[in-house]
N, C-alpha and C positions, 0 to 999 in steps of 0.2 A: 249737451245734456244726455244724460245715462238713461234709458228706457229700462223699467224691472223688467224682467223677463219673466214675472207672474202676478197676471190677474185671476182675482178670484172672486165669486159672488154667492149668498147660500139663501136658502128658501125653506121654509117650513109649509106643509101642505094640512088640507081640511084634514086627514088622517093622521097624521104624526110625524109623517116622511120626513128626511132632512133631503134636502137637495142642493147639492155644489155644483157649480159653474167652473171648471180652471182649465186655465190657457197658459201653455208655453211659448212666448214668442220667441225664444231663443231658434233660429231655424236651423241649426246645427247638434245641440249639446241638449238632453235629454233631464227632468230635470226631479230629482229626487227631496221630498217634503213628509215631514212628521208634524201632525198636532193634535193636541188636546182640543175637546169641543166639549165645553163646558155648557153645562145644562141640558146636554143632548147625550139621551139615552138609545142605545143602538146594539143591533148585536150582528145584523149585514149588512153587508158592502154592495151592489153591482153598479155597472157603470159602461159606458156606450164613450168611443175615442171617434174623431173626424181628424183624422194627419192626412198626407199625402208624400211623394215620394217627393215633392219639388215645393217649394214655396210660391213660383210663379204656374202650377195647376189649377186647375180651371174645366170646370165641367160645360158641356156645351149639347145640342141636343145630341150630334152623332157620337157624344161621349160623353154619356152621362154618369160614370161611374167611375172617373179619375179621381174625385174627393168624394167617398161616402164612410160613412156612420157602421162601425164596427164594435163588435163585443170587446170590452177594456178586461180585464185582469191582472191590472196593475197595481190595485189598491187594498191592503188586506188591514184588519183588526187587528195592531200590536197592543193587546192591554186595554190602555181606557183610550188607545190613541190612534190618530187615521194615520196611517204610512201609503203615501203614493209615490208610485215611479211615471213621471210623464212625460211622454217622448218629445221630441224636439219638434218643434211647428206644430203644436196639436190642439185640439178643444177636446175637453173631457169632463163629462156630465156623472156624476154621481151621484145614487143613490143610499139614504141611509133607513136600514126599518129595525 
């Protein structure tokens, strides 16, 4: 059986935020998504990426900084529509206000 190579989760907060959740498990191939989000009203993007160079990395106390939380700029406003590019092995949290 086929595993998708994208999960996704979204949230709305007490101020109006949208917030997405999306993960590439593809561990190689990078992976490029446009959509509509109907009923959500937005006019920014920002967004925070956790990839690493390896699939099997792994932080540890003398290395704590092999998988961290980096500024994303992969995600921009086409129109009424979210376009994101998300690299291969990654989690990416996005912001929408």
């Amino acid at each position: 059986e086929k595993i998708p190579a994208l999960n996704a989760s979204a949230s709305k907060d007490k101020n109006g935020a949208v917030h997405l959740s999306l993960v590439n498990l593809d561990p190689k191939n990078a992976l490029t998504l446009e959509t509509a989000l109907p009923g959500v009203s937005w006019k920014t993007v920002t967004g925070r990426v956790l990839t690493s160079a390896s699939v099997s990395d792994y932080n540890t106390f003398d290395k704590p900084n092999t998988i961290k939380l980096a500024a994303f700029a992969g995600a921009k406003k086409r129109g009424d529509k979210l376009a994101v590019t998300l690299p291969a092995k990654s989690v990416v949290v996005l912001e929408l206000k």
